[in-house]
N, C-alpha and C positions, 0 to 999 in steps of 0.2 A: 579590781580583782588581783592584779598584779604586783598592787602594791601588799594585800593582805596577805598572800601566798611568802611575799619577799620578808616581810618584819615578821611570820610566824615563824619559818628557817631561820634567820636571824635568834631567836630566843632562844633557839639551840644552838650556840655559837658557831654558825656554818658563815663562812665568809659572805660577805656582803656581796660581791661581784656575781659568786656563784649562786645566792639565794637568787637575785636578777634573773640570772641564765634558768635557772629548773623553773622558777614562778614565769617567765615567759614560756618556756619549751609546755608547763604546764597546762597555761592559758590557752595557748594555740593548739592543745589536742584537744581540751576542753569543747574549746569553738568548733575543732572540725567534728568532734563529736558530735555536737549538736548541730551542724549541717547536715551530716550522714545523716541523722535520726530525723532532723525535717525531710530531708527528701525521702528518705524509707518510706514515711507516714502519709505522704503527698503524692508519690507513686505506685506504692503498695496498696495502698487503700483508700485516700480520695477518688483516685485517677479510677482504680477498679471500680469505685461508687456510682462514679457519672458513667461507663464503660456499659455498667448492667443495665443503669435506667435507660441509657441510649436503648438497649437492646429491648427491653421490655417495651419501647415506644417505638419501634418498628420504624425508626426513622430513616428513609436511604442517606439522607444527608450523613445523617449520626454516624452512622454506621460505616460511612469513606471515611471520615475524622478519624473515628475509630481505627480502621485497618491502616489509613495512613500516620498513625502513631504520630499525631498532631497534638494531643494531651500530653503525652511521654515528655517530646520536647520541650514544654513550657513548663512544666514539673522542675526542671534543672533549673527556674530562675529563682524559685523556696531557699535552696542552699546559696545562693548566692545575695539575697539580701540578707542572711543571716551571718554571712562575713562580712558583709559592707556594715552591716548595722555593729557588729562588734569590734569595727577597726579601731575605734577610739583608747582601747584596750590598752594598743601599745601605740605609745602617744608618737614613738623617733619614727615608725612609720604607717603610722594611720593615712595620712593623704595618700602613698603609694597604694599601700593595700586596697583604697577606695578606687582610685584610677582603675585596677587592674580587674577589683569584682564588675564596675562599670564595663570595663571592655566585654569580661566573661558576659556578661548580663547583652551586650550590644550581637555578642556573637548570638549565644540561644534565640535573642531574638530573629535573627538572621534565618539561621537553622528553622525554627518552625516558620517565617513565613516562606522558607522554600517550601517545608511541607504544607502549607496553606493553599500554596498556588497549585502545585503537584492535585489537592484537593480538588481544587474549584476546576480543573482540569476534569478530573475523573467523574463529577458533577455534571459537568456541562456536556460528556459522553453519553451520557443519558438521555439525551435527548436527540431526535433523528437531522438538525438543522447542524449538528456538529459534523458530520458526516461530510457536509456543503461548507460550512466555513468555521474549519478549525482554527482555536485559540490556543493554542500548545505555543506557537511563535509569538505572539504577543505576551504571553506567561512569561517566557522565557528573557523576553525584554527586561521587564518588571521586576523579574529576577536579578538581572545584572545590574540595573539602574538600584537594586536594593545592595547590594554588594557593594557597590561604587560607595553610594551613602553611608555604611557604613564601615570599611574602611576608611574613608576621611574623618566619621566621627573616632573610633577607633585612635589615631594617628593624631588628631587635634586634643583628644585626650592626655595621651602619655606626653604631648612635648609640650601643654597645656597651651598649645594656642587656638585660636576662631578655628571654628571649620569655616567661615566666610573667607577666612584668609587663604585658607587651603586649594579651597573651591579659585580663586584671585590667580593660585598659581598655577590651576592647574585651566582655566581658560590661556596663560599663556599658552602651555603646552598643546594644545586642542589637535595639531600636526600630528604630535605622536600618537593622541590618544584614537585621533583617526586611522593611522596606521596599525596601533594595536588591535583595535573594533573594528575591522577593514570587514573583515567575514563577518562578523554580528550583522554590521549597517549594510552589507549586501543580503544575508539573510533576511532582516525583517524587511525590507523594500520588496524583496522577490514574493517574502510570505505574503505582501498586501497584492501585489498583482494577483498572483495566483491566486487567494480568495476574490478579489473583487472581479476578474473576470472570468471567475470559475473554470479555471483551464484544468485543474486538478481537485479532487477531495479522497476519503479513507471511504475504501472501498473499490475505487478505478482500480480498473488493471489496465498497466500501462506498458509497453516495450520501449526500452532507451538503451538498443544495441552497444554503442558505446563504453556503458557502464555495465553490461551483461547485464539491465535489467529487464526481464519479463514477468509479471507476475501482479499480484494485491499491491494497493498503497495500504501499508498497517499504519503512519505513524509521519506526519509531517510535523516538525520544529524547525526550531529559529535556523539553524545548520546543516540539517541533513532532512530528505526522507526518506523515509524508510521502507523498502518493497522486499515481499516476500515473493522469489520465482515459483514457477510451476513444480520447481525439485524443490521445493521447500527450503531453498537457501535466500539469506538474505541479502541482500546489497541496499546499500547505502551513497544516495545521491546528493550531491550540495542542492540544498536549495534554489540557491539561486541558477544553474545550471538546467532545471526548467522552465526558466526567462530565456535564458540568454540560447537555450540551444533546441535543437528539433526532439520531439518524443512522440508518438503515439498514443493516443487514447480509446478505449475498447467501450468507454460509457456508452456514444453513441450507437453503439452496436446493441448495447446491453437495452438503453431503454428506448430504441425503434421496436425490439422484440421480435428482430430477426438476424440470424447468423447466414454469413454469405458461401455460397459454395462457389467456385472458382476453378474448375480443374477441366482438362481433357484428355480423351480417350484419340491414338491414334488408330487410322484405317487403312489397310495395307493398300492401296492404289488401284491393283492389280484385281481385286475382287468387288472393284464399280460396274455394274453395267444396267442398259433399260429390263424391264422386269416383262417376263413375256407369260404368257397367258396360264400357264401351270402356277408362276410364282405368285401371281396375282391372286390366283383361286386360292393358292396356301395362305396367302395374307388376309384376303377377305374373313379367314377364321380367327383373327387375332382380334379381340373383342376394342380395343382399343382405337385400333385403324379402319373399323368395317366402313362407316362413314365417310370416311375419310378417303378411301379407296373409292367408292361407289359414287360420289361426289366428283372425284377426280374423271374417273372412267369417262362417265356422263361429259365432262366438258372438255377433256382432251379430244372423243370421240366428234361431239361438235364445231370444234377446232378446225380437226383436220377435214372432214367434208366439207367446211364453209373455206375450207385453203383449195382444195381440192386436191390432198396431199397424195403422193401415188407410196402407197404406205407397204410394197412389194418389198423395198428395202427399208431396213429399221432407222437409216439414217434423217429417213423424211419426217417430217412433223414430230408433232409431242410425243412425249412418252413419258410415262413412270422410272424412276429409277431405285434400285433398293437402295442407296443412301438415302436420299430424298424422306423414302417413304419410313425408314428407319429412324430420320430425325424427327420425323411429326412422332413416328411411339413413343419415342425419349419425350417428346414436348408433353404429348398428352397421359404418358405414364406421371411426369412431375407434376400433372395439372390437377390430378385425382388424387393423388398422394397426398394423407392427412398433415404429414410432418414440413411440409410443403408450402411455405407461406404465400397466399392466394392473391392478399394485397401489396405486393413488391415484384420486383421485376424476376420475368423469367425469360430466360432462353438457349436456346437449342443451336448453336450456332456454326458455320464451319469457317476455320481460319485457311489462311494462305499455307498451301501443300508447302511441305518438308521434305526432306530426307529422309525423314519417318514415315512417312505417309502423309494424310489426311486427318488433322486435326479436329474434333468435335467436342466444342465447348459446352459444357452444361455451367450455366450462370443462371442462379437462384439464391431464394432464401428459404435457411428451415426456422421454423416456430420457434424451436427448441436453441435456446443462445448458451447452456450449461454446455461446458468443453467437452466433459464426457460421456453425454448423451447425443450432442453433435456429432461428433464424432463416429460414434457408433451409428445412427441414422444414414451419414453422408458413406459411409461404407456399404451399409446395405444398400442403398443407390447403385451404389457402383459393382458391388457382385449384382446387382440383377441386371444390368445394364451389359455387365460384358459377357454374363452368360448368354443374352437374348441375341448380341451380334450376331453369331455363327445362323440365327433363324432367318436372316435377313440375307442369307449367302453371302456375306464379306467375313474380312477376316479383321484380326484386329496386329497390326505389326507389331513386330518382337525381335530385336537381331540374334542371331541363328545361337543356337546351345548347343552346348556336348551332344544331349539325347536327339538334336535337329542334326548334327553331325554325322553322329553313326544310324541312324536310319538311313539319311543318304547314302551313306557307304553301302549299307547292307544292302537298297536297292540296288547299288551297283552291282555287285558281286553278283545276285541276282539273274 
């Protein structure tokens, strides 16, 4: 073609060197012409051809190809056999031009099987066992291992020698290349622990103070994973950093299918005492304790006649106390309580007196493991809990306020 373009200039007496020059400069818009116009016709409308059918067949496969523009990429390798095929054109550098569409050609492929794996990825989300042992880090391997490959073919190309030889040299180097892969080969070692002992999956919500993360695991790879907090920010943890260091996991809380309450209410000291015959009769009306009470009555009464206690002074024998009898209502309030999980531990507990008072632990579980339903539950607990103290004549401690300030004053003044 290059030569007919050159001897028809020529007939018009245009210099010989310059017929050369425009009959190449010719040829090569020619070719790229008709590159542009394969790929137009291959992406424009092949690509759209298979794009529709996919859609018309309903296929979930199809249709990740599709959005991950898997077609698009391989569409780019049309124009590029169509310069490789026409390098013979221009004979001083057909080999180079062929090297160079070979490279272009090594990259596209490159490129779509990143988006291949990206694919089979978003495939394999699909199903609920990815959840438990994601493949996003082993993609990611596959990924670089394809890189590597081609690069060396790439690079064995333009200086035309073996990639066997390549590969020769670069087993000497294996030191560096372990130094540069330092992070990949701790990443994929960490990803196989952490799958194969299920210490993590997408889904856990995990705490790892350290890295300020508390929140979803969205997103484990080769490098990083990825947790969304409770403020919707994300952070981003090395992988391998949940091998080698301490994190919390919230799964087992999630699928025992109960959330634990943990907290305590102090009591002022000073408003303990045995419970005498009026406070008794008030309690007896508390639906909760009636039992409970009349029960007790019965066998403390028994008690002290079989002691033969001289019960003149309240110091002698048993007695009722309204803490006491205030922690069985907390016990058998949580015991009736729907939200209240019936099969896990509960109790009512009192710790070693403080400086605050008298500690009473309520330790349970609620049914309910969703944070802001829990939460909302485990509150209404506790408004009914410290409203019901004052029925029991204690107080609950508080160190003193302004408003506890000037009342005393004012009884002063008084």
């Amino acid at each position: 073609m290059t030569e007919f373009v050159a001897d028809y200039l020529m007939k018009y007496e245009i210099n010989e060197e310059l017929s050369y020059t425009i009959s190449n400069i010719a040829s090569a818009l020619i070719i790229l012409l008709i590159s542009a116009l394969s790929y137009f016709i291959t992406r424009k409308i092949i690509v759209r051809i298979l794009e529709t059918f996919v859609a018309k067949t309903h296929s979930k496969w199809g249709m990740i190809l599709v959005e991950n523009k898997v077609l698009e990429r391989v569409s780019a390798i049309v124009p590029i056999f169509v310069i490789h095929a026409f390098a013979p054109v221009f004979p001083a550098f057909a080999d180079w031009i062929q090297r160079l569409a070979f490279c272009a050609f090594v990259i596209v492929i490159l490129l779509a099987v990143d988006k291949l794996l990206s694919t089979v990825d978003d495939i394999y989300r699909n199903y609920e066992v990815s959840k438990e042992r994601p493949i996003k880090g082993y993609l990611q391997v596959l990924e670089i291992i394809a890189y590597v490959i081609g690069i060396i073919v790439i690079i064995s190309t333009l200086i035309e020698r073996s990639p066997l030889l390549l590969l020769s040299g670069i087993g000497a180097a294996t030191a560096v290349l372990l130094l540069i892969f330092q992070n990949s080969i701790l990443g994929f070692v960490a990803g196989i622990q952490l799958t194969a002992n299920n210490m993590v999956k997408l889904g856990d919500w995990i705490e790892m103070p350290k890295y300020g993360a508390d929140g979803e695991v969205m997103e484990i790879s080769l490098h990083t994973v990825k947790v969304q907090n409770w403020d919707k920010t994300i952070t981003t943890i090395p992988t391998n950093a949940l091998v080698t260091e301490s994190f919390k996991n919230w799964r087992g809380m999630q699928e025992s299918g109960g959330r634990r309450i943990k907290r305590a209410i102090y009591i002022d000291m000073t408003s303990i005492r045995f419970c005498d015959e009026e406070m008794l009769n008030r309690y007896r009306k508390i639906h909760y304790i009636q039992r409970y009470i009349d029960n007790k009555i019965t066998e403390i009464e028994a008690y002290n006649q079989s002691m033969k206690m001289d019960l003149t002074d309240i110091v002698n024998g048993r007695h009722l106390t309204n803490i006491g009898t205030f922690r069985t209502y907390v016990d058998n309030y949580l015991k009736n309580h729907q939200k209240v999980h019936s099969s896990m531990t509960r109790l009512v507990r009192q710790l070693e007196p403080t400086e605050k008072g008298i500690p009473i632990e309520i330790y349970a579980f609620l049914s309910e493991t969703d944070w802001a339903e829990y939460e909302s539950i485990q509150a209404d607990l506790f408004d009914h809990i410290l409203a019901v103290v004052p029925e029991f004549d204690l107080r609950i401690y508080q160190n003193p306020t302004g408003y506890d300030l000037r009342r005393l004053h004012a009884g002063i003044d008084n």
